[in-house]
N, C-alpha and C positions, 0 to 999 in steps of 0.2 A: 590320594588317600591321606588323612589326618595321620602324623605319625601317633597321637592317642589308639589309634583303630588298627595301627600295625601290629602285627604279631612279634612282641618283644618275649617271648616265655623264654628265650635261649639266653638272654641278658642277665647276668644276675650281681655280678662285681662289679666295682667304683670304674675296672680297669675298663669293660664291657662298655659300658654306657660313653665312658671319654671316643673308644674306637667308633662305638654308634654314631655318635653326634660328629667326629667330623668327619666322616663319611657321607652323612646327611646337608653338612654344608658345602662339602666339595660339592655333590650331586647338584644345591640348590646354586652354587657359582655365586654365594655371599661374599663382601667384600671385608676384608681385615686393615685398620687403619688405624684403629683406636686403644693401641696398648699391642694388643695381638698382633703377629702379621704370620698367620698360618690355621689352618681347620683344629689342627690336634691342639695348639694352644688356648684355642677359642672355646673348646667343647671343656678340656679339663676347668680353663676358669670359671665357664659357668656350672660343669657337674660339681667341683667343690662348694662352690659359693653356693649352691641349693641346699646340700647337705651340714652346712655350716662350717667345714674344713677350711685350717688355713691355704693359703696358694703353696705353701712350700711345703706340704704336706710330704712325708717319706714315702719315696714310692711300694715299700715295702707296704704299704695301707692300702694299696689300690686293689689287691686281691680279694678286698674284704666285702662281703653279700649286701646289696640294698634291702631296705626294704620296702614294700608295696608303695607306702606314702612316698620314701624319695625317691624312688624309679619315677613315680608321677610326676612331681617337681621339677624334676630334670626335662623330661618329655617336654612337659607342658614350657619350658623358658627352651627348649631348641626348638621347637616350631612357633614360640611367639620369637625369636631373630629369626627366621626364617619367611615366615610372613612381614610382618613388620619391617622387617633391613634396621630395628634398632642397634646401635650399637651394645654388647653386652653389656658394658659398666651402667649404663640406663637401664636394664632390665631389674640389674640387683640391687643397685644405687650407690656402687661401692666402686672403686677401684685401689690399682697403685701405683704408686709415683718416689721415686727414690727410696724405694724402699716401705714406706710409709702406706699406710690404707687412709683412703680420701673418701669421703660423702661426694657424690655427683647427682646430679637429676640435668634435664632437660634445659635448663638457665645457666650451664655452665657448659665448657668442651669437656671431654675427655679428656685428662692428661695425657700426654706423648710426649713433653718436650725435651731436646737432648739437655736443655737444662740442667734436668737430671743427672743427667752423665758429669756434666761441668761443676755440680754440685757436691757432687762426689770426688771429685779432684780439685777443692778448694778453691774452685775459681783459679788455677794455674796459675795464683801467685799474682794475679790482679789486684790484691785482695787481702792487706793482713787482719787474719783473725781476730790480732789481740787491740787492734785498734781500731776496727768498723764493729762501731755502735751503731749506724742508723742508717737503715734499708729499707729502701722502697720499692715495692713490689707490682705496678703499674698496669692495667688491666691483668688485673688480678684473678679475675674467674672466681673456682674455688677454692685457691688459697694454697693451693700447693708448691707455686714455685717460693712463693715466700716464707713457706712453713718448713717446708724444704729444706730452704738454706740456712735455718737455724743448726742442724748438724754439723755445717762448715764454718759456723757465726755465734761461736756460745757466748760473747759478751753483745751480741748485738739487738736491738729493738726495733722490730720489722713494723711498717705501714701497707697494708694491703686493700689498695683501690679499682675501688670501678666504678665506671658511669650508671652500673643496673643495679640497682636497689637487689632484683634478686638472688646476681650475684652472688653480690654483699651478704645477702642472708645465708647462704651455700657455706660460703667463706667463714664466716662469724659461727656454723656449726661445728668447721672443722677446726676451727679454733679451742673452740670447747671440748671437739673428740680427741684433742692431743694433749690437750691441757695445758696452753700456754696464752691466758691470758692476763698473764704478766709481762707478756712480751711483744706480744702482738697486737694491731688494731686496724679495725677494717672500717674503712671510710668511704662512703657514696660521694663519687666526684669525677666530672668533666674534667680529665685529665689533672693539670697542677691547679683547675680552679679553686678549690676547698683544701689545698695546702700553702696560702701563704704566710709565708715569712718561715716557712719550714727546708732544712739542709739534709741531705745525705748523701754519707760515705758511701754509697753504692745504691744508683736506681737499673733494677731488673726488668724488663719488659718482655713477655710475648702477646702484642698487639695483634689485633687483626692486621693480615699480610694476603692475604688471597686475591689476586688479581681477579677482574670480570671475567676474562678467558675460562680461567679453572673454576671457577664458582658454576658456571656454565655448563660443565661436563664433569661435574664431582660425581659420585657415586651418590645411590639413594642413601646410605648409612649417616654420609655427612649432613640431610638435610633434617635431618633429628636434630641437630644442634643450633646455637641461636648465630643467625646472622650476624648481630651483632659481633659476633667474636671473630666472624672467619672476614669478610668481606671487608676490603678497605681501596675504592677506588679501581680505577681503569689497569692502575699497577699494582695494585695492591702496598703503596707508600704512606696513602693520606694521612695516617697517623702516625708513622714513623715520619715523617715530613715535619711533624706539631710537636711528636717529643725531641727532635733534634734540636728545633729552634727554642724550645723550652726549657730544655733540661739544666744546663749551664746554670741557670738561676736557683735551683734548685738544690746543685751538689756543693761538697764544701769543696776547700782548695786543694784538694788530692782525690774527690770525688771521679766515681767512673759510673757509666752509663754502658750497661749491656743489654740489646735490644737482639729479639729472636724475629729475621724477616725469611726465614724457610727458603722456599725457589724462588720470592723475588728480590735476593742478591744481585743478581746480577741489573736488573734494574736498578737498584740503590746503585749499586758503583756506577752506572753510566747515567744518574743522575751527580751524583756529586764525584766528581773523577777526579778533586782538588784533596778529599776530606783522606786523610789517615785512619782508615777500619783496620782493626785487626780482627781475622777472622779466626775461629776456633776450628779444629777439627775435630773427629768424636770417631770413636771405634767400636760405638755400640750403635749406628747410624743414626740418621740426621744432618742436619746442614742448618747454615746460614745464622747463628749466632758472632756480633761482631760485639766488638769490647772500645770504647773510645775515652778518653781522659776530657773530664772541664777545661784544662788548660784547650785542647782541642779544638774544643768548641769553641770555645770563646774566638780564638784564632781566624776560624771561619764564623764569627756569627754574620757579619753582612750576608754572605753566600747560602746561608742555613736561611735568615729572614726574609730571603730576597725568594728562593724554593718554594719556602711554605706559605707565602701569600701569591704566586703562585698560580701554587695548587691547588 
């Protein structure tokens, strides 16, 4: 039965409708990946986000009466994730990322990344503020990790790249929806191709990292999202493989490179068992963010050029 056609007449509060819908997702055994990782989280984001309420809404507001039209709204975006297995932030177009509300569609991921987390903790001192002007923000998506880290970077001027044009355009919105295009710039580019003779104090990456193994058994949720972003190779390396051997050229002489490769960590380290990763840990979960200095690099570049050609 269409939940449209269900007998909702006992539903009448904001609070009503959050308990409805994830009820309706536990029953439907949807997957949560994408910001959410539970039914009652899932249901409140989207019954706000219909009615136009912030996400941090006082719960003291949930008692309050729908009416006909957004009782509808609501209905109608829990049974189109329900059918569909879209993730919610593509339903609404919106989500959030450090705090921050992002424009998403279909040509970008969902933000998740612990990023976030490390963004909020200044980069654990990797990182001084008062002297990192110039960040690069390397498959960039929509612009979040590097819009992000303006919070942690108030003197600095972020570059936010991708190889997809629409990306880019994603990016270049939410540029505009935060109002920092004075600081920011989003550039269409095959990795460092369209940045030569360009330096930064800190290059950020969360590259596609998904091995063929897990691409293979994702849930249907992830496959709303563009390849392009999740899939990279048999270990999910190939591009962490090309920023390694890259990057160096790139950063200036106290430059750092932090690269997000998720569950395939452990593959990076049993590729390169010479290379000095440090890794981060995170208390708001996630994995696999490492931190590595130019000097580093350079150190191993045979062993970096010698991997990435390769692979």
């Amino acid at each position: 039965m269409s939940l449209l056609m269900s007998p909702l007449s006992n539903l009448t509060s904001i609070r009503d409708y959050i308990r409805f819908g994830a009820s309706q997702f536990l029953s439907a055994n949807i997957f949560y990946g994408h910001g959410m990782d539970n039914a009652f989280d899932e249901a409140k984001f989207l019954v706000l986000q219909a009615i136009n309420m912030p996400a941090d809404l006082d719960d003291a507001w949930l008692s309050c009466a729908l009416t006909d039209d957004e009782a509808k709204r609501i209905v109608i975006l829990f049974e189109e994730r329900i059918t569909t297995r879209k993730p919610a932030a593509y339903l609404v177009g919106k989500t959030w990322f450090a705090g921050m509300n992002f424009i998403v569609n279909e040509n970008v991921l969902v933000p998740r990344s612990p990023f976030a987390e490390l963004i909020g903790r200044g980069f654990d001192g990797w990182v001084n503020a008062e002297t990192c002007h110039h960040v690069l923000d390397m498959c960039t998506g929509s612009g979040c990790i590097g819009i992000a880290s303006l919070q942690a970077l108030p003197y600095a001027q972020v570059d936010l790249v991708d190889i997809s044009p629409e990306a880019i355009a994603v990016a270049e919105q939410n540029i505009a929806l935060h109002g920092v295009e004075d600081r920011v710039c989003a550039i269409t580019s095959d990795l460092f191709s369209n940045l030569q003779g360009k330096r930064y104090d800190l290059i950020i990456s969360n590259p596609p990292y998904v091995d063929a193994a897990e691409i293979a058994a994702m849930p249907s949720e992830f496959h709303h999202e563009p390849m392009l972003g999740l899939a990279s190779g048999h270990d999910g390396l190939d591009l962490t493989r090309k920023l390694l051997a890259q990057a160096a050229d790139h950063l200036t002489e106290q430059g750092v490179l932090m690269i997000e490769v998720g569950a395939s960590d452990e593959a990076l380290i049993a590729a390169y068992p010479e290379l000095p990763f440090f890794w981060f840990e995170f208390e708001q979960g996630g994995m696999g963010i490492f931190a590595i200095n130019r000097y580093e690099l350079e150190a191993y570049a045979d062993v970096l050029a010698e991997n990435s050609a390769i692979n």
